[in-house]
N, CA, C and O atoms as a Maestro MAE file, in Angstrom:
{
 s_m_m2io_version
 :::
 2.0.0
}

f_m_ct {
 s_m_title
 :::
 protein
 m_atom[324] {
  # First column is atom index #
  i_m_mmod_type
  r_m_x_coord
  r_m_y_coord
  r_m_z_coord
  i_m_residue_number
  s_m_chain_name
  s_m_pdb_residue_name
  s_m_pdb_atom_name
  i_m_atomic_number
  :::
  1 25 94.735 99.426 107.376 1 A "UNK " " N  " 7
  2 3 93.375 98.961 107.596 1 A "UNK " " CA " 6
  3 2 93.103 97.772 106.677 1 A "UNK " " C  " 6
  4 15 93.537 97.890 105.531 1 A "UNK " " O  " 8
  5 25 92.398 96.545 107.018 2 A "UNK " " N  " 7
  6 3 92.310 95.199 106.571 2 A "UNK " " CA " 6
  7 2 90.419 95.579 105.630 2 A "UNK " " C  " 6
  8 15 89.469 96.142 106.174 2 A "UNK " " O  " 8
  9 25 90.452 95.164 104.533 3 A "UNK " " N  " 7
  10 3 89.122 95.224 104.196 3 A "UNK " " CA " 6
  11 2 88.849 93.755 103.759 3 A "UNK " " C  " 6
  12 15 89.636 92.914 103.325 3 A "UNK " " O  " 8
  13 25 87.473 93.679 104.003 4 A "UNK " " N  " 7
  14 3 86.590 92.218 103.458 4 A "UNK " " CA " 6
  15 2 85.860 92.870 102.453 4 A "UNK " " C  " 6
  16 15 85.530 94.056 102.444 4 A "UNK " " O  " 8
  17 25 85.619 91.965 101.564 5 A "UNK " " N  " 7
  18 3 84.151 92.392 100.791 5 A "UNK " " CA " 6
  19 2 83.570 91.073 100.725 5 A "UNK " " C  " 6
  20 15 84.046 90.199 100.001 5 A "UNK " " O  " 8
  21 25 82.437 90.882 101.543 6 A "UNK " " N  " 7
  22 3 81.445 90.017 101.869 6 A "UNK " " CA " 6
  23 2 80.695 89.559 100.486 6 A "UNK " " C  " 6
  24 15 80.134 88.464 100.490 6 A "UNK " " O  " 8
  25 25 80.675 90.194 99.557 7 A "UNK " " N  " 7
  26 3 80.015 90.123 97.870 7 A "UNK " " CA " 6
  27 2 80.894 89.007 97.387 7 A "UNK " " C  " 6
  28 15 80.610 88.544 96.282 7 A "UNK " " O  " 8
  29 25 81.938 88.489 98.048 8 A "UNK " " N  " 7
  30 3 82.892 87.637 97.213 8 A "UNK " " CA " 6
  31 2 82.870 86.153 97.574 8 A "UNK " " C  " 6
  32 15 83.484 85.323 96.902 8 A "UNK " " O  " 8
  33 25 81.795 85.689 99.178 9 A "UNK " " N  " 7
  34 3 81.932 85.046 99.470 9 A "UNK " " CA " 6
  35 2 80.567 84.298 99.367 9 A "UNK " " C  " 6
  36 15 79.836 85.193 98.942 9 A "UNK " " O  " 8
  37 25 79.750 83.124 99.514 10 A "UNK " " N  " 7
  38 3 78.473 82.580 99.796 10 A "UNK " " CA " 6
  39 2 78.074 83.138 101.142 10 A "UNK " " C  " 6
  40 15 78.683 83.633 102.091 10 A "UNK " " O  " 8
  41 25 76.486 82.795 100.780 11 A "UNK " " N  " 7
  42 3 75.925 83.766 102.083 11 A "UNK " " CA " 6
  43 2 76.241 82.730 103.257 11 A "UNK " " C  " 6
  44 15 76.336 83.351 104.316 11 A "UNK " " O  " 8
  45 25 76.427 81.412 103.416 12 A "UNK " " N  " 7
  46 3 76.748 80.843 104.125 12 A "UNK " " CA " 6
  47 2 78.269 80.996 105.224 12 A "UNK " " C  " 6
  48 15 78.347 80.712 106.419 12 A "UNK " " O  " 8
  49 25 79.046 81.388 104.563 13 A "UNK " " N  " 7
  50 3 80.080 81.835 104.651 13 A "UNK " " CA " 6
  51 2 80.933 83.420 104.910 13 A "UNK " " C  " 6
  52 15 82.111 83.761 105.015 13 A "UNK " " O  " 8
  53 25 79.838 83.987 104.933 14 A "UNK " " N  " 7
  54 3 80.099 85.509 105.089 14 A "UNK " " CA " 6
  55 2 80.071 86.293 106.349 14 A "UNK " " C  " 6
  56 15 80.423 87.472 106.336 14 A "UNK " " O  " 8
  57 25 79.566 85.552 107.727 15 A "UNK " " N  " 7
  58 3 79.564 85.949 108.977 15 A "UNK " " CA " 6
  59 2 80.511 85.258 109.217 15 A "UNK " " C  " 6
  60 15 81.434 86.031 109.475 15 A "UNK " " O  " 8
  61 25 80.903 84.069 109.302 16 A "UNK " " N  " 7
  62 3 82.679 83.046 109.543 16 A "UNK " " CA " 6
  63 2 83.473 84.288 109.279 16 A "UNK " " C  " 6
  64 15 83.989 85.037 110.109 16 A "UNK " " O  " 8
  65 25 83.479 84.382 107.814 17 A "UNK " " N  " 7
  66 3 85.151 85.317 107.377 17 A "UNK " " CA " 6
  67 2 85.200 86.767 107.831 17 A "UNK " " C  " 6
  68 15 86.269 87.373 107.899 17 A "UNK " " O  " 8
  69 25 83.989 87.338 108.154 18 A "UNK " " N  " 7
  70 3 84.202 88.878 108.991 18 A "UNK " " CA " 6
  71 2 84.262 89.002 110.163 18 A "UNK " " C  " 6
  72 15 84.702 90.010 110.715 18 A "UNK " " O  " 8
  73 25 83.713 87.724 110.896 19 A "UNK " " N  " 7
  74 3 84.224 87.554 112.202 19 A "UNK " " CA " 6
  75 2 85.837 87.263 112.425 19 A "UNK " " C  " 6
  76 15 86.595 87.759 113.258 19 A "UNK " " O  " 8
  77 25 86.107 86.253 111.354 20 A "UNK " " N  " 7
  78 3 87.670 85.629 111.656 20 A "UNK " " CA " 6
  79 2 88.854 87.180 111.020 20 A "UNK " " C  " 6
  80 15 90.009 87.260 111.437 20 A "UNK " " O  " 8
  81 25 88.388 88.019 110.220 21 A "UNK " " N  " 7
  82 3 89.402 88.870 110.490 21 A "UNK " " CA " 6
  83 2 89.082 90.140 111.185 21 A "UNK " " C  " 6
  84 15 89.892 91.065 111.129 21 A "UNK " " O  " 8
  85 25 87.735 90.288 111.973 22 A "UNK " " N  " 7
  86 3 87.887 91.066 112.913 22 A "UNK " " CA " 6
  87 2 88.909 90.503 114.279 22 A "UNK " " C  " 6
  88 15 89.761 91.212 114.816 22 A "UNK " " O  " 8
  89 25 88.623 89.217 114.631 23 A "UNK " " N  " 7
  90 3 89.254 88.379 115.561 23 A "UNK " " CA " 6
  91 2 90.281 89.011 115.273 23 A "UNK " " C  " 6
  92 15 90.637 89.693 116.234 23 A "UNK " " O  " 8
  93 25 91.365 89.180 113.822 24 A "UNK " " N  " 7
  94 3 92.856 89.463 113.706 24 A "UNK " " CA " 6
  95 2 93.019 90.594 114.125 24 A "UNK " " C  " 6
  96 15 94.236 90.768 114.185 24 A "UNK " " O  " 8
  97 25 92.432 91.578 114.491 25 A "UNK " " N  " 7
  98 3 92.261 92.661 114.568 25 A "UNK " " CA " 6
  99 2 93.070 93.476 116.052 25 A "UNK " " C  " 6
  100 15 92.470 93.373 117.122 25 A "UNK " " O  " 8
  101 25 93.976 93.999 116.027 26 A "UNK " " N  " 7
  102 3 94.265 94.501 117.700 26 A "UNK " " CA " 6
  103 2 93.120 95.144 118.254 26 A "UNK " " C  " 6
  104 15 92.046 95.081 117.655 26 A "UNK " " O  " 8
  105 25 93.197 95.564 118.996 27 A "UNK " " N  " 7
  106 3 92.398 97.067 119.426 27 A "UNK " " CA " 6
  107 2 92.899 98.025 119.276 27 A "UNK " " C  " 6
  108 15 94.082 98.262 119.519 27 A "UNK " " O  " 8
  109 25 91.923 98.918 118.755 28 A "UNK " " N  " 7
  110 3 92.388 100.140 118.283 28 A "UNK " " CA " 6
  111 2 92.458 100.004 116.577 28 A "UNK " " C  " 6
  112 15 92.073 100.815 115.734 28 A "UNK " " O  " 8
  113 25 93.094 98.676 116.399 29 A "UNK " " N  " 7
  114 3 92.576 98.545 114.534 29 A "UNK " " CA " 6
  115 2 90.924 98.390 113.797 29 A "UNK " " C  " 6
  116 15 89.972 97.830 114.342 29 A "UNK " " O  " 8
  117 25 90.917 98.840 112.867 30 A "UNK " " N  " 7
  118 3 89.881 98.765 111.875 30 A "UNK " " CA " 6
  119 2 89.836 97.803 110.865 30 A "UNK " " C  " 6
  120 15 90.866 97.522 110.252 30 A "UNK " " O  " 8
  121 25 88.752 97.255 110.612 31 A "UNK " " N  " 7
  122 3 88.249 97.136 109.011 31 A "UNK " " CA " 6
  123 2 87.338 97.504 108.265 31 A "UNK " " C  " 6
  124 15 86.238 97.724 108.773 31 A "UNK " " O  " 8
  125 25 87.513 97.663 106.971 32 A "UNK " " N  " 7
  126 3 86.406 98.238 106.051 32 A "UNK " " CA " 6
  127 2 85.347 96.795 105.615 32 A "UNK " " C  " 6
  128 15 85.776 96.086 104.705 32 A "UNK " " O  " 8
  129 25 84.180 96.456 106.186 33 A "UNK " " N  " 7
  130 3 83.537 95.994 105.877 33 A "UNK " " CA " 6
  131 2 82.867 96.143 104.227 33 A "UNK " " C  " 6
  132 15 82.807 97.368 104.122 33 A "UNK " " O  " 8
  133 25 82.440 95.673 103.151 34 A "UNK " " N  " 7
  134 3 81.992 95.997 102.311 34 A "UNK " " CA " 6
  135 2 80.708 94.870 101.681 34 A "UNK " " C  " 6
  136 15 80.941 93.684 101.447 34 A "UNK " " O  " 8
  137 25 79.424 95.496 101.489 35 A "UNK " " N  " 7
  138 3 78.553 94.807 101.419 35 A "UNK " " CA " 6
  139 2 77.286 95.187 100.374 35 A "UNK " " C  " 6
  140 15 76.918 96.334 100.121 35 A "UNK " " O  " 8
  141 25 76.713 93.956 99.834 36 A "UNK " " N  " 7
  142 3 75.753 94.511 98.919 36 A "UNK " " CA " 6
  143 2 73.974 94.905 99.515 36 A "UNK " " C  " 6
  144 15 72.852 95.024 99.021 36 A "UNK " " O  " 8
  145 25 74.545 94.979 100.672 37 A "UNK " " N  " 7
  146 3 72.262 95.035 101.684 37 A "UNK " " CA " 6
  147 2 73.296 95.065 102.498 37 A "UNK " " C  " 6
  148 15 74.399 94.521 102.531 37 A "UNK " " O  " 8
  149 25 72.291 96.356 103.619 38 A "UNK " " N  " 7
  150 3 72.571 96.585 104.725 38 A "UNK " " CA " 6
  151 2 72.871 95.304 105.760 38 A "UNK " " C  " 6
  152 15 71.780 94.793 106.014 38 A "UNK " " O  " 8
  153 25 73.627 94.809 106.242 39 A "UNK " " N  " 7
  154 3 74.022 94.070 107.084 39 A "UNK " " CA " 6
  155 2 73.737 94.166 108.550 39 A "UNK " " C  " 6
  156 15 74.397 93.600 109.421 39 A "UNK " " O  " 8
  157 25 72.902 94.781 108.708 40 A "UNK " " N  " 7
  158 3 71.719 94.606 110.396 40 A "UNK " " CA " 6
  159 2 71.970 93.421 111.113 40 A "UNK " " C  " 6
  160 15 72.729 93.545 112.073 40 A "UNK " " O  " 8
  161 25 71.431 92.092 110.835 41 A "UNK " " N  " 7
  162 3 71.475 91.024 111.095 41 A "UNK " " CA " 6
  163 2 73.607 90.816 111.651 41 A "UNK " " C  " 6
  164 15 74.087 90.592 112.762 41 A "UNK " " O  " 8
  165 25 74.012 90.938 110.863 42 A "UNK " " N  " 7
  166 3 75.677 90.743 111.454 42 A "UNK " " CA " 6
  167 2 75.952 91.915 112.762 42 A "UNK " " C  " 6
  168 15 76.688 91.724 113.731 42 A "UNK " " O  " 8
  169 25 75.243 92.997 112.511 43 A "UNK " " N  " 7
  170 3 75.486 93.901 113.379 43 A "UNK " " CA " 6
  171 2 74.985 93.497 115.060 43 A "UNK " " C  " 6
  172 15 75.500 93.552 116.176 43 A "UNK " " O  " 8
  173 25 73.580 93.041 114.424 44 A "UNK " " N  " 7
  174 3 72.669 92.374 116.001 44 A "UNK " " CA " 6
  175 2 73.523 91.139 116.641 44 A "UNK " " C  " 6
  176 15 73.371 90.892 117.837 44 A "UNK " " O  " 8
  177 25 74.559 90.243 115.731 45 A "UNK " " N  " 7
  178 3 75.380 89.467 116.671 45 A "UNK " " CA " 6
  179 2 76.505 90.271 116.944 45 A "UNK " " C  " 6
  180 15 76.341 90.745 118.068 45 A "UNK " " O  " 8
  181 25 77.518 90.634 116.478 46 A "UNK " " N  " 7
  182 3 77.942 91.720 117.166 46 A "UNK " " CA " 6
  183 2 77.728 92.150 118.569 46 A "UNK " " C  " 6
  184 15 78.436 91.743 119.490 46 A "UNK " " O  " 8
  185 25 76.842 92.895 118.706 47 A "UNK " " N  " 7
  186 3 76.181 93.323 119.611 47 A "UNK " " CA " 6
  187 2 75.785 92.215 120.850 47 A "UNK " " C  " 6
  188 15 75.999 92.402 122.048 47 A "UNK " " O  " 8
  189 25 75.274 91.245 120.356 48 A "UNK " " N  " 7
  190 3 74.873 90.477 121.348 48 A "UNK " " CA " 6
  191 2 75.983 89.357 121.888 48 A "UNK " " C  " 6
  192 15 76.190 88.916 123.019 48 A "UNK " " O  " 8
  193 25 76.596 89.090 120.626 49 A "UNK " " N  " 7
  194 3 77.994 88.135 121.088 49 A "UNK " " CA " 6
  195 2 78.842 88.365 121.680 49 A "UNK " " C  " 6
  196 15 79.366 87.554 122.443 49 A "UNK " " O  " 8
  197 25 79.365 89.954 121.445 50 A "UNK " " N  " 7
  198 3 80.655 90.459 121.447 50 A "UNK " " CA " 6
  199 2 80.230 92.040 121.763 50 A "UNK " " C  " 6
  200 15 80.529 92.966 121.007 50 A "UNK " " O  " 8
  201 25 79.392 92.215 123.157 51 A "UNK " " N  " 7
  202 3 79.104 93.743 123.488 51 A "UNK " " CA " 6
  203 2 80.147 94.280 123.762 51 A "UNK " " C  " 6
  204 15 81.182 93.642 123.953 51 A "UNK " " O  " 8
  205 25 80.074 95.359 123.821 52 A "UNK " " N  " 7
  206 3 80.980 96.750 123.640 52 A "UNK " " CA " 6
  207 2 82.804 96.018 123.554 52 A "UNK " " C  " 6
  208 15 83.691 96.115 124.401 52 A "UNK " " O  " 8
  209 25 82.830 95.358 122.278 53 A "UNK " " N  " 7
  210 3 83.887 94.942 121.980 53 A "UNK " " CA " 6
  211 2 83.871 95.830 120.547 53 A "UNK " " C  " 6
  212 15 84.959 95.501 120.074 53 A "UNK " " O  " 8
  213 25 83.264 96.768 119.582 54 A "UNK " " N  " 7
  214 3 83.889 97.151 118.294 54 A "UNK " " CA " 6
  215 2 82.592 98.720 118.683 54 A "UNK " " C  " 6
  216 15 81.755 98.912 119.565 54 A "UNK " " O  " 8
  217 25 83.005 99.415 117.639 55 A "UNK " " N  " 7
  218 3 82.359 100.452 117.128 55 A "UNK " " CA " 6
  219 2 81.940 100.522 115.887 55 A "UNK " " C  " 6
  220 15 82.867 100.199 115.144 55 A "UNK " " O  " 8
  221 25 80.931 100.804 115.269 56 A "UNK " " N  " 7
  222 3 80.184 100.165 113.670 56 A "UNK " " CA " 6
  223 2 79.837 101.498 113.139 56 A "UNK " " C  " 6
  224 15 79.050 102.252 113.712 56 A "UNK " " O  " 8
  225 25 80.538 101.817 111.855 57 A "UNK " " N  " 7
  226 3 79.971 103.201 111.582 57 A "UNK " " CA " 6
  227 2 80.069 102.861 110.091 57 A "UNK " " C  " 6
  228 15 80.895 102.159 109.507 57 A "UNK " " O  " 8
  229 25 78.699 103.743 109.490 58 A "UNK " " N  " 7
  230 3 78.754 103.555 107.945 58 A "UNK " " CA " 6
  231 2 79.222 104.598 107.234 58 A "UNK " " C  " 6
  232 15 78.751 105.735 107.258 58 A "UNK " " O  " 8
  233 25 80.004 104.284 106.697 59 A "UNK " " N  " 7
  234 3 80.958 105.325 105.146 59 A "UNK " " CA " 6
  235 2 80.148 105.445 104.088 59 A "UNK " " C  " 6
  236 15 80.250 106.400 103.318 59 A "UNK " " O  " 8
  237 25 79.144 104.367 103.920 60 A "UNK " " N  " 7
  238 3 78.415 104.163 102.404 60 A "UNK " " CA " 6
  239 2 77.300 103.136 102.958 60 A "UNK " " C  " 6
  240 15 77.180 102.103 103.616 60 A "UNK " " O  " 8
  241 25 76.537 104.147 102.225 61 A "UNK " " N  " 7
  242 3 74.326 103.398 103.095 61 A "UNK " " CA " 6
  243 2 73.977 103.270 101.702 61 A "UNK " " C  " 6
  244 15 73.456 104.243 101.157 61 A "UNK " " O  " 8
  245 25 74.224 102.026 100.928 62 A "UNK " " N  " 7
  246 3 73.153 102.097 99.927 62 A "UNK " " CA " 6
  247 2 72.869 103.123 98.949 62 A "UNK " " C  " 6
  248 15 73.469 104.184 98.779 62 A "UNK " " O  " 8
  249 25 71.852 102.651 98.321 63 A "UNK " " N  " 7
  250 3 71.236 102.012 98.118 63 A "UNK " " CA " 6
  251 2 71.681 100.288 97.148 63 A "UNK " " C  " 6
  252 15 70.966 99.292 97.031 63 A "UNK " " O  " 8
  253 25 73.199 100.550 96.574 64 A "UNK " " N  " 7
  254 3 73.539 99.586 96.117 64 A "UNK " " CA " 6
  255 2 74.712 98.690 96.496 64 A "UNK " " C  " 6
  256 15 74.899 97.520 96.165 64 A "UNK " " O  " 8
  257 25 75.568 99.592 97.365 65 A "UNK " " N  " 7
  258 3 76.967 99.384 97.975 65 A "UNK " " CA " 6
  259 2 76.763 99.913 99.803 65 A "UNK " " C  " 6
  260 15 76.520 101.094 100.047 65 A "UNK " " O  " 8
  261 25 76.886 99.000 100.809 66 A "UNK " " N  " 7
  262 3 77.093 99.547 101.882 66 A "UNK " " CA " 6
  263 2 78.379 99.656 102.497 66 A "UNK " " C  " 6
  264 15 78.340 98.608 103.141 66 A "UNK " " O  " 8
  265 25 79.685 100.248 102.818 67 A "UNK " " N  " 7
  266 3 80.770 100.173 103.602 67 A "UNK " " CA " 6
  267 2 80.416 100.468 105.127 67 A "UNK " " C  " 6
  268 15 79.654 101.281 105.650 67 A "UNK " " O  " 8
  269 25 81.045 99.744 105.504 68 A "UNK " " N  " 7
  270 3 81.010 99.692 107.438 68 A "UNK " " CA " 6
  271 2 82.483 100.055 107.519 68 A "UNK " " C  " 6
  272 15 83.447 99.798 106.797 68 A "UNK " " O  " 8
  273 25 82.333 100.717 108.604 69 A "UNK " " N  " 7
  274 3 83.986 100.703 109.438 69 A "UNK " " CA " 6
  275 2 83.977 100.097 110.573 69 A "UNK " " C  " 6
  276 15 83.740 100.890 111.485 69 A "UNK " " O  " 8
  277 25 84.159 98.847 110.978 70 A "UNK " " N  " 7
  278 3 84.524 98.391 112.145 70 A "UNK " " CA " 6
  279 2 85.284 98.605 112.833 70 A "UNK " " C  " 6
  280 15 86.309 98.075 112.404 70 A "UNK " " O  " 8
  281 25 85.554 99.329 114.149 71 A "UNK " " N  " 7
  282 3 86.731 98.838 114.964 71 A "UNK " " CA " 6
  283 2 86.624 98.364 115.898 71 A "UNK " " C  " 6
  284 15 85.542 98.558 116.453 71 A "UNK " " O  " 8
  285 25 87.636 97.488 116.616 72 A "UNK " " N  " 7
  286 3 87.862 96.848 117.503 72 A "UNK " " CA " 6
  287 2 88.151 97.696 118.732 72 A "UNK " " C  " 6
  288 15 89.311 98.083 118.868 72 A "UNK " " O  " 8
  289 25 87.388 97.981 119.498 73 A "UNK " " N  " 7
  290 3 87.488 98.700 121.093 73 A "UNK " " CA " 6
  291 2 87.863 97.907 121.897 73 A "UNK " " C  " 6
  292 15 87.539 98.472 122.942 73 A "UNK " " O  " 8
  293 25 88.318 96.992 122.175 74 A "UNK " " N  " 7
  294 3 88.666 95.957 123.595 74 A "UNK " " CA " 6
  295 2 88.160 94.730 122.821 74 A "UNK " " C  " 6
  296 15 87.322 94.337 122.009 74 A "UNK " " O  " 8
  297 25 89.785 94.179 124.019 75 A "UNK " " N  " 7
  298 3 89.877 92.812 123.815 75 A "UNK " " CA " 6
  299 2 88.765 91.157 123.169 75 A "UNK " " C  " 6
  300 15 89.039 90.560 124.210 75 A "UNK " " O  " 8
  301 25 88.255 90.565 122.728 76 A "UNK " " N  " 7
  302 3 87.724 89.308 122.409 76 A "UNK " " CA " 6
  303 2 87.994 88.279 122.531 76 A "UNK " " C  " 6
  304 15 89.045 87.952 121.980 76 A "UNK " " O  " 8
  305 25 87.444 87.507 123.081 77 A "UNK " " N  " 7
  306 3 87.739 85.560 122.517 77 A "UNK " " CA " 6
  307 2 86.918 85.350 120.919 77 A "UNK " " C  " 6
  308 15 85.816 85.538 120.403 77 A "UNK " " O  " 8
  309 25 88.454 84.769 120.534 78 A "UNK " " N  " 7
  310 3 87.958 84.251 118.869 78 A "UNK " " CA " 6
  311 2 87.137 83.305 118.862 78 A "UNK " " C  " 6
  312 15 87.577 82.305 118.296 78 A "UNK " " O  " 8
  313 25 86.016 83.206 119.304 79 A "UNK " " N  " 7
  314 3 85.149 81.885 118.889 79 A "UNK " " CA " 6
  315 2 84.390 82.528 117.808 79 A "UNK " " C  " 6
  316 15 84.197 83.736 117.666 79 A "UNK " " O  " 8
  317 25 83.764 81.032 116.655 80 A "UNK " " N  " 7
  318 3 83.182 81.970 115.402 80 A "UNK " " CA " 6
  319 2 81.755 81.083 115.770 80 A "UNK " " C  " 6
  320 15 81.887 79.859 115.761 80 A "UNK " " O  " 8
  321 25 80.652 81.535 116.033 81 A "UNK " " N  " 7
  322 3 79.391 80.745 115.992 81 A "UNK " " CA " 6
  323 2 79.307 79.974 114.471 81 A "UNK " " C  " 6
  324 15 78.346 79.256 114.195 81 A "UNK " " O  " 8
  :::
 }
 m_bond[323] {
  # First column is bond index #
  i_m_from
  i_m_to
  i_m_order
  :::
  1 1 2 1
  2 2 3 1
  3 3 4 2
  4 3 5 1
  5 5 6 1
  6 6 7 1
  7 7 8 2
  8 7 9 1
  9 9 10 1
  10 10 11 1
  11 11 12 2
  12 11 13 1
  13 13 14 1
  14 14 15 1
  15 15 16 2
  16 15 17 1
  17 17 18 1
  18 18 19 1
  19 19 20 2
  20 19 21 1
  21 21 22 1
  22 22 23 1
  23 23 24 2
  24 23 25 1
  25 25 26 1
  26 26 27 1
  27 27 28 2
  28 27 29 1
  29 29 30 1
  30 30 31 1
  31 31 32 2
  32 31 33 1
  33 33 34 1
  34 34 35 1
  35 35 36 2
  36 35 37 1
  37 37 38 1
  38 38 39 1
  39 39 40 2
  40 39 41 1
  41 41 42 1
  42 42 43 1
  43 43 44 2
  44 43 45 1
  45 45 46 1
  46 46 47 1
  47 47 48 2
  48 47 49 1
  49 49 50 1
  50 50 51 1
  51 51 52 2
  52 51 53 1
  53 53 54 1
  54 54 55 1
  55 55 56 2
  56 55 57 1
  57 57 58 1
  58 58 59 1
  59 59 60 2
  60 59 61 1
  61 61 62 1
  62 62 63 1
  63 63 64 2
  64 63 65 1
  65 65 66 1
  66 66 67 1
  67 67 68 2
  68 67 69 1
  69 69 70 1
  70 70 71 1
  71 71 72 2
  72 71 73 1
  73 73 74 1
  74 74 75 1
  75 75 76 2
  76 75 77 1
  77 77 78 1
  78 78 79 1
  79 79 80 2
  80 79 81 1
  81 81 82 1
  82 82 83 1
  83 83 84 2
  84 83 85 1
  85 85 86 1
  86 86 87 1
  87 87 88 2
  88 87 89 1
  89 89 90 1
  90 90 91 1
  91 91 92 2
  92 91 93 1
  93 93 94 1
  94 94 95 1
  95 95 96 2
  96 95 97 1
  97 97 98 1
  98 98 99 1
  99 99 100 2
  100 99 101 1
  101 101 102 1
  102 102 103 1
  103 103 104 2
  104 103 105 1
  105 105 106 1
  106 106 107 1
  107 107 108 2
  108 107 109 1
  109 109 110 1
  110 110 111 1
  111 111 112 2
  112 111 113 1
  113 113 114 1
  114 114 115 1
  115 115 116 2
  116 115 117 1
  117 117 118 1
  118 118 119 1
  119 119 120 2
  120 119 121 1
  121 121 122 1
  122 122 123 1
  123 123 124 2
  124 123 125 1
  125 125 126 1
  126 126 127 1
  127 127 128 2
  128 127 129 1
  129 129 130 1
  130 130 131 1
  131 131 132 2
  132 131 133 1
  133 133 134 1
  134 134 135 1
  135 135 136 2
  136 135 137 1
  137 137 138 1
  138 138 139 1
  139 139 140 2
  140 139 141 1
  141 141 142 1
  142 142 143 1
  143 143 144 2
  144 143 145 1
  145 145 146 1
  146 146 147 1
  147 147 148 2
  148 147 149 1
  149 149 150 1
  150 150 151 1
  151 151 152 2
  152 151 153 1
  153 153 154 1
  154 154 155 1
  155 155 156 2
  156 155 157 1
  157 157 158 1
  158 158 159 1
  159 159 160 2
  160 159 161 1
  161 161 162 1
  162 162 163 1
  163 163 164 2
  164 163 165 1
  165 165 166 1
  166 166 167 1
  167 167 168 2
  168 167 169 1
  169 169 170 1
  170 170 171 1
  171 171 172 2
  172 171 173 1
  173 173 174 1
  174 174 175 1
  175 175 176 2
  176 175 177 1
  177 177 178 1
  178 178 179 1
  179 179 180 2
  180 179 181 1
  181 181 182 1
  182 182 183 1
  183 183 184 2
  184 183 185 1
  185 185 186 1
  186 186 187 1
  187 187 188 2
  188 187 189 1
  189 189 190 1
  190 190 191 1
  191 191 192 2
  192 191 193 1
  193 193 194 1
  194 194 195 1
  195 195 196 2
  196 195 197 1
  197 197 198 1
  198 198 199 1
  199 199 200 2
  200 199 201 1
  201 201 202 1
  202 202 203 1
  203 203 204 2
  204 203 205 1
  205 205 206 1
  206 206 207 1
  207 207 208 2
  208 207 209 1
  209 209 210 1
  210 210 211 1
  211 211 212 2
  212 211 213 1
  213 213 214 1
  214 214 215 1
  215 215 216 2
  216 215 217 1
  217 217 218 1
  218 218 219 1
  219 219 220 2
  220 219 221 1
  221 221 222 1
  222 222 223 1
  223 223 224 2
  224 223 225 1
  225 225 226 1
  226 226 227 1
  227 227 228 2
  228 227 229 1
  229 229 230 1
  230 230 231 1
  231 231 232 2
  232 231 233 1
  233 233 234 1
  234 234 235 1
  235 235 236 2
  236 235 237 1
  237 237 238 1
  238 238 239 1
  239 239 240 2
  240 239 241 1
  241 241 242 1
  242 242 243 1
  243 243 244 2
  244 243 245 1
  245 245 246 1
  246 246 247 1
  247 247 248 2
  248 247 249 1
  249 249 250 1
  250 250 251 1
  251 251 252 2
  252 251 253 1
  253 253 254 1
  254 254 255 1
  255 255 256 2
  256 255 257 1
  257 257 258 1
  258 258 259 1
  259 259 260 2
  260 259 261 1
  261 261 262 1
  262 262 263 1
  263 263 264 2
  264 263 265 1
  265 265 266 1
  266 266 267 1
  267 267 268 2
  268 267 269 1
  269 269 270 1
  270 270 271 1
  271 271 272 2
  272 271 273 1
  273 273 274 1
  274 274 275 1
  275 275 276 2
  276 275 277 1
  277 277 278 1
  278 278 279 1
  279 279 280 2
  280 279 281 1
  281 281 282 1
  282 282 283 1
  283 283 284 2
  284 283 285 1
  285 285 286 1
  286 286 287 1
  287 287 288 2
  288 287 289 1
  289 289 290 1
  290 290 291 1
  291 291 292 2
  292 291 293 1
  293 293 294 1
  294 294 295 1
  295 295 296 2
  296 295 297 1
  297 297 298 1
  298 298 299 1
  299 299 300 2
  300 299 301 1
  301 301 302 1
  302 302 303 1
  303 303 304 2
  304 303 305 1
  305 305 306 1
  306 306 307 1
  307 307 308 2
  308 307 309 1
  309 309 310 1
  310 310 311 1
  311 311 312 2
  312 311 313 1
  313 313 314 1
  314 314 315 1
  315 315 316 2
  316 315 317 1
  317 317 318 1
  318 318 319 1
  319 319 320 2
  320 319 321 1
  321 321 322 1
  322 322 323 1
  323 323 324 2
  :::
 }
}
């Protein structure tokens, strides 16, 4: 399993690099997302960019550390908005 931790990068830069290694991602693989605030906003593109392409489940809600488990359910085109 591939993990990011989004805390390491500028906020500018932090939807690019979790998109580009979910993109690496087969189907059927995971990553451990890791984040300091709930990440809603990444989840709502997700969702709207890339429907029923992953499954989003949280390991760790806060209040200071959030982990996501992403996986990849079916295929994607790598484009990064």
């Amino acid at each position: 399993m591939k993990t990011i931790d989004a805390r390491l990068y500028e906020p500018k830069d932090k939807h690019n690099k979790i998109f580009e290694l979910f993109f690496s991602l087969n189907v059927g693989e995971s990553m451990m997302l890791i984040n300091d605030h709930d990440p809603k906003p990444l989840y709502y593109q997700f969702a709207i960019e890339y429907p029923e392409t992953f499954d989003w489940v949280y390991q760790t809600k806060g209040p200071e550390i959030y982990e996501i488990m992403i996986t990849k359910t079916n295929t994607v085109s790598s484009k990064v908005s």
